[in-house]
N, C-alpha and C positions, 0 to 999 in steps of 0.2 A: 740441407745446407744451413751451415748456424749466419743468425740474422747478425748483422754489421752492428756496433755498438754505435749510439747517436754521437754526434760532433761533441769535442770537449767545452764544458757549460751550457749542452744545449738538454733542456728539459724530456725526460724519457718519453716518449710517444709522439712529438714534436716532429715535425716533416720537413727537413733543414734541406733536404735538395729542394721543396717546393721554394722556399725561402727564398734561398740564391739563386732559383728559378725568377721568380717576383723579383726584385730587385733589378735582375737584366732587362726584365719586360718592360719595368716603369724606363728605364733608359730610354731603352726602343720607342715607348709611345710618346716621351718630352722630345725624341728626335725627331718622329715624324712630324706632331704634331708644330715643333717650332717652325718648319721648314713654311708652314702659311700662318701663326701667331708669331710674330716678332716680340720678342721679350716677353712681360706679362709671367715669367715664371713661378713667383711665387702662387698666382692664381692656378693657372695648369697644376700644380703639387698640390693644392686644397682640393680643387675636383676629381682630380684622379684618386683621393684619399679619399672622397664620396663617394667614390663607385666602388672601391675598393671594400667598402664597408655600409654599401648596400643602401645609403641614402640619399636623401633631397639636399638642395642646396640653392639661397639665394646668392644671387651677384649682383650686387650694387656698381654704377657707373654710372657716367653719362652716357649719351647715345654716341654709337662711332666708335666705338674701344673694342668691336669683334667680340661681343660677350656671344651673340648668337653662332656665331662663324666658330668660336671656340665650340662651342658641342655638338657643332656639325659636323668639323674635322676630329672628334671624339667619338662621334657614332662611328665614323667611315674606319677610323684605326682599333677601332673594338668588333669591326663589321657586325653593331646594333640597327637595327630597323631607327630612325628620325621621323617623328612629326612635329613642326612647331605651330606655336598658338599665339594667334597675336589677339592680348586682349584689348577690345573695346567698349563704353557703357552699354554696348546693346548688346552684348554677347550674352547670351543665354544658355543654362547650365548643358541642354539638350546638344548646343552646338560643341560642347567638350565629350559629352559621355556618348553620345550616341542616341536614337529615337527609335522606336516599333513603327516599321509603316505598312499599307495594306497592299500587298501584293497577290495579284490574279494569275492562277493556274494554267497555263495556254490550253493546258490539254482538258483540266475539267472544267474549268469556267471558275469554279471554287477560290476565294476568297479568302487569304491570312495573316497572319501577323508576321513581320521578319522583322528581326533587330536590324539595326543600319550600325552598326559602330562608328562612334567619334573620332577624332585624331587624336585620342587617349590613348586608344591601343598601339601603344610604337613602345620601344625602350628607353626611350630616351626623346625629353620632351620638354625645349625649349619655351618656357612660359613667358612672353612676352610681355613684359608693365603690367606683372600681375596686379600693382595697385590700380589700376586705369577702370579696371572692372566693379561693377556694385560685389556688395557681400557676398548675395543670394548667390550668383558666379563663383565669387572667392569658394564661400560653400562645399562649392559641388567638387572642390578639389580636394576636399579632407577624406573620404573612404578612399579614393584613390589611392595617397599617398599612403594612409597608413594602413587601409585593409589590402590593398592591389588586386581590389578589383571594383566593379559597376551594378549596380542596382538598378534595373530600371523597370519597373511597373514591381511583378511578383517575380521575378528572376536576377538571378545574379549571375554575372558575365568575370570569370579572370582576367586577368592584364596580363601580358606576356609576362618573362620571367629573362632576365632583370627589368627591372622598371625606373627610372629616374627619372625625378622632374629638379630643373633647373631655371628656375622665376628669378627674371631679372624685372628690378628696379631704378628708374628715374630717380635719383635724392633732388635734382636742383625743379623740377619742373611739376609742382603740387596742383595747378588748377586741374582740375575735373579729375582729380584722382581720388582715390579712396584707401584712407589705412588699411592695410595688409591687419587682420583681426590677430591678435595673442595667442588665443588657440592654436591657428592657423599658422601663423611664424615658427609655434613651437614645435611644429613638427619636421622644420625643416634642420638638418643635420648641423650643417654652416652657414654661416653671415660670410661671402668672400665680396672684399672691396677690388673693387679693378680703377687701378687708379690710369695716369695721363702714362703715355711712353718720356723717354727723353729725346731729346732733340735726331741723336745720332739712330737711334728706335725707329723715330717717326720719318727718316727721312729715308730708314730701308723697306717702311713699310708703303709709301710713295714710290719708291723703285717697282721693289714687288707689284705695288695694284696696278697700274698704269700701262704695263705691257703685253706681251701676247702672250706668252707661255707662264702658264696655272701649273704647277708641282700637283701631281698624283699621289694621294695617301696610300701606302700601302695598310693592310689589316695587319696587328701585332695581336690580337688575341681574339676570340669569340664568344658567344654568351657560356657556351657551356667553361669556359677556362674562367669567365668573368666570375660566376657562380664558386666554382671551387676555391679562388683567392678569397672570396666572401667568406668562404667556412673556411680557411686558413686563417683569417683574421680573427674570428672569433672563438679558435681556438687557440691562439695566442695567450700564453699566462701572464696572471698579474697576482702582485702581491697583496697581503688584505692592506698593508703600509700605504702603497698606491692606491686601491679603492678609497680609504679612508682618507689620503691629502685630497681626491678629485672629490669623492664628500664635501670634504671639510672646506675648500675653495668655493664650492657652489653656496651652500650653507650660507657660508657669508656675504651670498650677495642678496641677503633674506633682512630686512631690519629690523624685526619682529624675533629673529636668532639672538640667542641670549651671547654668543660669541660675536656677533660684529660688527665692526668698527665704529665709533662715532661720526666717520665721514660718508657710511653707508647710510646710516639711521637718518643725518642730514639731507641729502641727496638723492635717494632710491626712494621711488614709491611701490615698486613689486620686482622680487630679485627671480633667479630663476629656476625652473622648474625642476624637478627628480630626473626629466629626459636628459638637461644639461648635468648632469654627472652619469649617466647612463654615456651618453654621444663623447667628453671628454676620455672617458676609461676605451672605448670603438676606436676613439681618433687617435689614441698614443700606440693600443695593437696594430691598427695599421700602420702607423709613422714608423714602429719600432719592424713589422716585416718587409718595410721598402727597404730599411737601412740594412738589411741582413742581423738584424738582433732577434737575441730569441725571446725575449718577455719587452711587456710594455714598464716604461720609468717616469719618473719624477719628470723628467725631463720632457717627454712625451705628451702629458698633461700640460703641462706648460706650454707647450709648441701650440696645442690645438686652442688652449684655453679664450684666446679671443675672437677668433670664428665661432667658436662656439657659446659665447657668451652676450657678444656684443649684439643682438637681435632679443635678447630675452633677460635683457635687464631694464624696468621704467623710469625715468628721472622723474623728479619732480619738479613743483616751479623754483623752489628752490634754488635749483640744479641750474635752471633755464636761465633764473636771474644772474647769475652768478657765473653764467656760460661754461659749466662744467658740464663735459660731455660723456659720453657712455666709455670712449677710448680712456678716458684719465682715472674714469672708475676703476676700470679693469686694471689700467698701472700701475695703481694706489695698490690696489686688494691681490696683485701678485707679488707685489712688495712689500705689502704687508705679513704675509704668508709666508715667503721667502725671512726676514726678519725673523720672528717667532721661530722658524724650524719649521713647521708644521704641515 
């Protein structure tokens, strides 16, 4: 039986029923998912774009805005295993990854070692005021994220498969916290801000809380579909036109780059890394197969570019005196970019 020729524009080898497969499912999961988040969609579309494409992500807010309750009712409509971590300064790397303890044989008396695993091991894993915790903590979250999996003495333990972590941040509330290290930030895919509801928001999410009957999330996908959308996403084509704008975007938030801008050179004391043009090219293939498009666009990049920027560019004092912030950077150098063509 001769094979179906692909959809008209869609690139040969390309999986267009998966496509418009995805596209229905994200529906289904902003449905369920809204029925216990009220509003807050623009966040819901960043995370699920995280998962979509196999990353970390922080979420900035204050306390009370359901950043945690958001990847709760995400594990339950993706049916992922949830553990969350609430950091504190006494939190200790051992209490995230897990500890060897000596456990006794009933039957021979005999004496050994057993790994105890952490609440790392889950899929999906709510980091609580990652700043709140010393470095040494912060630390012990880096092979995770980027290798997925745990080291502990001379053995190496895997992390389930998918794995996400989502560390939320305090912006107004600094005493006894500790900066989130560069390193450490830059492994995480997006910056998403969860800002205040509106008035008519908040007053259905006071209906909602306050009564008897909880809405039951149904599951819309599982790990093994979660996995497959992953390698759908990164098979997604792009052009080298598109590599080379998401280049060339990053690039310029470097002031040491012989391309840019005078208001970068002023303002930036360290722009962002090779991973921020790696994550914006990830974030447009997935944007572009929610939308049911076959390659990732101009457009694409642009949609991600301030999630994915705004955590991995430094101001200077400069910047501070003058109370020009990391958002106006990115305004400026998308505007600037857009001008030029480029």
């Amino acid at each position: 039986m001769a094979k179906a020729p692909p959809a008209l524009g869609a690139p040969a080898g390309l999986d267009v029923k998966a496509i418009a497969r995805l596209s229905e499912q994200r529906t289904q999961l902003c449905h369920q998912i809204s029925r216990v988040i009220v509003g807050q969609q623009e966040v819901i579309n960043d995370v699920l774009l995280t998962i979509f494409c196999g990353g970390h992500a922080l979420i900035v807010g204050v306390p009370g805005l359901a950043k945690t309750l958001l990847v709760r009712c995400l594990a339950r409509t993706l049916d992922l295993s949830f553990s969350r971590i609430q950091f504190t300064p006494d939190l200790m790397p051992s209490d995230i990854t897990g500890t060897d303890i000596i456990q006794e044989d009933p039957a021979s008396g005999q004496r050994r070692m057993e790994f105890l695993p952490g609440p790392i091991f889950a899929n999906l894993i709510p980091a609580d005021e990652i700043n709140r915790t010393p470095p040494k903590t912060q630390a012990a979250m880096l092979q995770t994220m980027q290798e997925h999996e745990v080291t502990i003495g001379s053995k190496t333990y895997p992390l389930p498969t998918p794995f996400h972590v989502f560390a939320t941040q305090n912006p107004i509330e600094m005493e006894g916290t500790y900066v989130l290290p560069e390193a450490q930030a830059d492994r995480f895919m997006f910056s998403i801000h969860c800002g205040y509801p509106t008035n008519a928001e908040e007053e259905l999410v006071v209906r909602n809380t306050t009564g008897t009957e909880l809405p039951e999330l149904a599951p819309v996908l599982d790990a093994k579909d979660i996995i497959e959308i992953q390698k759908l996403v990164r098979a997604m084509p792009v052009s080298d036109e598109v590599i080379r704008f998401a280049v060339k975007l990053v690039s310029s938030t470097r002031p040491e780059d012989p391309g840019a801008a005078p208001f970068i050179k002023e303002y930036v004391r360290w722009g962002a890394s090779p991973r921020a043009s790696q994550y914006l090219i990830l974030g447009a293939k997935a944007l572009a197969a929610v939308q049911g498009k076959y390659c990732a666009d101009y457009g694409g990049v642009r949609t991600v570019a301030r999630q994915v920027l705004r955590h991995r560019i430094l101001t200077n004092f400069n910047a501070r005196a003058q109370k020009v912030t990391v958002a106006d950077i990115i305004e400026r150098l998308l505007d600037q970019v857009k001008l030029d063509g480029k």
